[in-house]
N, C-alpha and C positions, 0 to 999 in steps of 0.2 A: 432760419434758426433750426439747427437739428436737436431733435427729441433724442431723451434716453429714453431705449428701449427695457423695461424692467421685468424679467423671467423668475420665474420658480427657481430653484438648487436642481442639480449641483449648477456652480458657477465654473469650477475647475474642471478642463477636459480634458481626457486620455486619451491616446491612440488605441488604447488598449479595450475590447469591449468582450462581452462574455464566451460570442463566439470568436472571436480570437483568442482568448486564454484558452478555451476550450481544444483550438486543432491545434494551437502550439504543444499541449499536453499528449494531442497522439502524434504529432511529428517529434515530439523526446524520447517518444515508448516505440519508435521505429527499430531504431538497432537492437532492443530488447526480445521484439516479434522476431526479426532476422536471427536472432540467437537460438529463439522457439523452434523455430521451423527446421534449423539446422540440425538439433539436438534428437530433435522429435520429431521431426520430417512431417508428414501430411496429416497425424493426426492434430500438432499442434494448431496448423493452419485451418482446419477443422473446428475443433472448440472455440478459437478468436471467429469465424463467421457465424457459426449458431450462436453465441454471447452476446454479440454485435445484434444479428439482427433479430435474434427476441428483444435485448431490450430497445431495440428504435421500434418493434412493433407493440410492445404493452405500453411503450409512454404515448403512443400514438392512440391506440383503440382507447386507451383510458382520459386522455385528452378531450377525443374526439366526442367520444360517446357516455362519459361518463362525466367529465367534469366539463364538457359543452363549452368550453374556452378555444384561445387559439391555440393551435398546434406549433410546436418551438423544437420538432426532434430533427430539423438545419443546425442547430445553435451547438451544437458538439458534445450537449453532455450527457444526452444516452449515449454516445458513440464512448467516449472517454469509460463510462461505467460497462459498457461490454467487452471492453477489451479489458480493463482491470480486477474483471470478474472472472476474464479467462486466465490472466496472469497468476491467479491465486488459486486455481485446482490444477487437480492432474490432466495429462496432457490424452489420459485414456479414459476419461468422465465418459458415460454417456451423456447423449445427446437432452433424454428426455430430465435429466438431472442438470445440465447443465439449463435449460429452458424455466426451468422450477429457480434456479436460483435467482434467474434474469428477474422475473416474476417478482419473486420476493425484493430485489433489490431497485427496481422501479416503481412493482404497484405500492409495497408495505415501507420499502426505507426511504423512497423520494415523493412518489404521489399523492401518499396517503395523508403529507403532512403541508401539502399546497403545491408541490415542485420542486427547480430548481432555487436554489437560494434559502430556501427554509425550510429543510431537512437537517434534523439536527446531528445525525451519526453518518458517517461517510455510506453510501449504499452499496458498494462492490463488497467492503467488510461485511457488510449485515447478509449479505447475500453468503457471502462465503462461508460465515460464522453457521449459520440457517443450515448450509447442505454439510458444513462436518459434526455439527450436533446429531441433523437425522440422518446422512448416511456415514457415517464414522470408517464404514472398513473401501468403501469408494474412495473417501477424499483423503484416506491415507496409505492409498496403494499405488508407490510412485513409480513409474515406468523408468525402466535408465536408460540414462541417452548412450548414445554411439560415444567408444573412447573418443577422446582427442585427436584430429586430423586421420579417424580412421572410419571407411566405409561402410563397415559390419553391422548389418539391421538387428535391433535387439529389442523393435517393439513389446516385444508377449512377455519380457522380462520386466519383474517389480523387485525394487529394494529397498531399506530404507534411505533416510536422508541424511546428509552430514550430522544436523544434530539429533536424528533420531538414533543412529549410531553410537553415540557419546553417550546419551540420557540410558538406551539400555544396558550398553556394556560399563559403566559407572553403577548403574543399579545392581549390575550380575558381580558388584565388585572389584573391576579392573580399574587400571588406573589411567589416566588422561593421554599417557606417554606409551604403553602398550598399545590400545586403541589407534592413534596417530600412526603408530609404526605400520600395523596391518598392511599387508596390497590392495584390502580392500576400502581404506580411506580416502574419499578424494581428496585430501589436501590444500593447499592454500594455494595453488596455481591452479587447480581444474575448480575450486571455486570463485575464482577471478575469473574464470574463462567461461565457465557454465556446461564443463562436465560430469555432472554431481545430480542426483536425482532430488526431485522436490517443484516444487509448483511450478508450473511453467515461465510465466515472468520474475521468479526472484533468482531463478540460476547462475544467471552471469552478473557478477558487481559492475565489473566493465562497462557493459554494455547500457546498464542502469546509470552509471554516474557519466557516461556521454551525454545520454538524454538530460539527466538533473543539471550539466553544464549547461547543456544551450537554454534551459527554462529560465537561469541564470541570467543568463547574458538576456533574454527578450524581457527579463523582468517577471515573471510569470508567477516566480516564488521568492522570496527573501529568503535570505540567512539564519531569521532567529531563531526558527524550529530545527531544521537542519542542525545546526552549531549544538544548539540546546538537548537534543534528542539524543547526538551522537557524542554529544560531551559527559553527559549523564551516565549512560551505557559504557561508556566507554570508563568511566570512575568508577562506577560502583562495580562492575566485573572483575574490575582491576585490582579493588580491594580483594575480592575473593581467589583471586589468583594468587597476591600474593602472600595470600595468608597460606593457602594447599593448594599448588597449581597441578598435583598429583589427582585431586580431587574437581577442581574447576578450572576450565578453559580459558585460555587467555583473551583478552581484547578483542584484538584483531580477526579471531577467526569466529567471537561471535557477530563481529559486522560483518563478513562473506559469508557468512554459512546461513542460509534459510533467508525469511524475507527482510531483514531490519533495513538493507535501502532500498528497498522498495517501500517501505510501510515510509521510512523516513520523508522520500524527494513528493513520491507521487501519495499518499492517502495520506499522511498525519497533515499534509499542508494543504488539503479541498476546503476553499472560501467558507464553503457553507455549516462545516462544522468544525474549525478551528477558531481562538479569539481571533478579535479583531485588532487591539492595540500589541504594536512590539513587546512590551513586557509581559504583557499576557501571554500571548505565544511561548515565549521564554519560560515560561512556568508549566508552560501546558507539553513543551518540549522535555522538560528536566523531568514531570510525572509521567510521560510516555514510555522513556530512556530507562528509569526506573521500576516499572512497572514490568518491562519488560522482561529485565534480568531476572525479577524475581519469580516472574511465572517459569521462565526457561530453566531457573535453577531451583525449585521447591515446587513447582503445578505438573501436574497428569500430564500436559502436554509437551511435547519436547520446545516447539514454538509458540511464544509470544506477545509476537508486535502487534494480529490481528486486535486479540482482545485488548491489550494496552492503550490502542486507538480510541477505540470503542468505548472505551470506561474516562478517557482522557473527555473521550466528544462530550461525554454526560456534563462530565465539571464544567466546560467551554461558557453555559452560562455565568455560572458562578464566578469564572474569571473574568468575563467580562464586565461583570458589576464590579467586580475589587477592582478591576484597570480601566476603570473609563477615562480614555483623553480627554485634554480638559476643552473643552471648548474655546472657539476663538472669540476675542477678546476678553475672555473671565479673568479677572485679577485674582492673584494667588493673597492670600490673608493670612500672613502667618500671625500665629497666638503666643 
């Protein structure tokens, strides 16, 4: 007679396990790096290895010696937070500023509150948010890349960014349609392609929604945030378009311009500080989307996805008290 053998939860198994979500996340930020590098030649490849490897070394020394646990920086997600940390500054940061964010974004946004998994606010944003509060004229002096398909080094050159272009010349008075015409506006083809100055991984759309494809297809992320974030943004912009599109930008070029899909694929949807049930996410999508537009169009800053995140992450509890799945086998009892 054979016995059943009876285990603990889960009962359901995945193929999928944290370090695999983990490297599938930097083999989608692959074509985004290649964009980097292209753009910004060796400085960018620069900031992605000192980002990377401060934080695989603070979650290590803080692991090791400070929280006396085992060490888990195999598991892919200092590696994922050092390169999404470089994604989000300039590509001419120094080094010891860049090291300081790593810092902040492993010991203060992920260690300090157990690790991986129960960190409530995404850490590449808290890190990033950290170095443009205290260095402000660092993290907003954007090197420009080399034109389109052209050779010409133009490292020691700073400009601003798509939408910081818009934000000041709208403030100085002009109009949305003036601005666009300039020779000095990238456009909606060099920001699809990632000739446009501004953080180093939100450059190229392109190259961003290749990688959001294949996270797609391995399962890595769902729909609801995505759909919800960029359906949001995408409506409420729209209203103010077409009330003064003289005055406010349309749709389309606030999802290419600056970070929104990058904030969208890769950091509004990390496990650890988004809900957990689909509806939840949906709401925590629609507040992001929302949140967005209004910092980019009423806030000091010309961009707003970082913080939108970040304030989203806070609610995350909250929604997931309002959305908790029901449990298997609870009987619904209607009254």
């Amino acid at each position: 007679m054979s016995l059943l053998k009876i285990s603990g939860s889960p009962h359901v198994h995945d193929h999928q396990n944290v370090k695999s979500i983990m490297y599938g996340v930097v083999v989608a930020m692959i074509p985004a790096i290649f964009v980097s590098v292209y753009f910004f030649g060796l400085d960018a490849a620069r900031v992605i290895l000192i980002s990377v490897a401060a934080c695989l070394f603070f979650e290590w020394i803080i692991q090791k010696y400070l929280l006396k646990g085992p060490v888990t920086i195999t598991d892919g997600s200092a590696l994922v937070t050092g390169v999404l940390l470089a994604f989000n500054v300039p590509a001419n940061l120094p080094a010891w500023m860049i090291i300081i964010g790593a810092l902040v974004s492993i010991g203060i946004a992920k260690m300090s509150f157990g690790g991986l998994g129960k960190n409530p606010f995404n850490p590449a944003l808290i890190g990033r948010v950290f170095l443009l509060i205290s260095f402000p004229v660092q993290m907003t002096s954007w090197p420009l890349p080399k034109a389109l398909f052209d050779s010409s080094v133009t490292d020691a050159i700073t400009g601003p960014t798509t939408l910081g272009i818009l934000k000041e010349g709208l403030n100085a008075g002009k109009t949305v349609q003036e601005l666009m015409a300039s020779p000095d506006f990238p456009g909606y083809l060099n920001d699809m392609m990632g000739a446009q100055a501004g953080s180093m991984g939100e450059i190229s759309a392109i190259a961003l929604l290749l990688g959001a494809a294949y996270m797609f297809l391995r399962k890595i992320i769902t729909w609801h945030i995505p759909v919800a974030y960029i359906g949001s943004a995408v409506v409420f912009s729209g209203i103010f378009w077409l009330i003064d599109p003289t005055h406010y930008i349309d749709p389309l070029m606030h999802l290419l311009a600056g970070g929104m899909i990058l904030g969208v694929f890769y950091m509004a949807t990390d496990m650890s500080s988004s809900p957990m049930s689909p509806r939840g996410q949906l709401v925590y999508g629609v507040g992001a989307g929302i949140l967005t537009i209004l910092i980019r169009v009423w806030g000091a800053y010309p961009e707003g996805v970082s913080f939108a995140i970040l304030i989203m992450n806070a609610f995350t509890p909250l929604i997931n008290k309002a959305f908790k799945p029901r449990r298997f086998g609870e009987v619904l009892v209607v009254k």
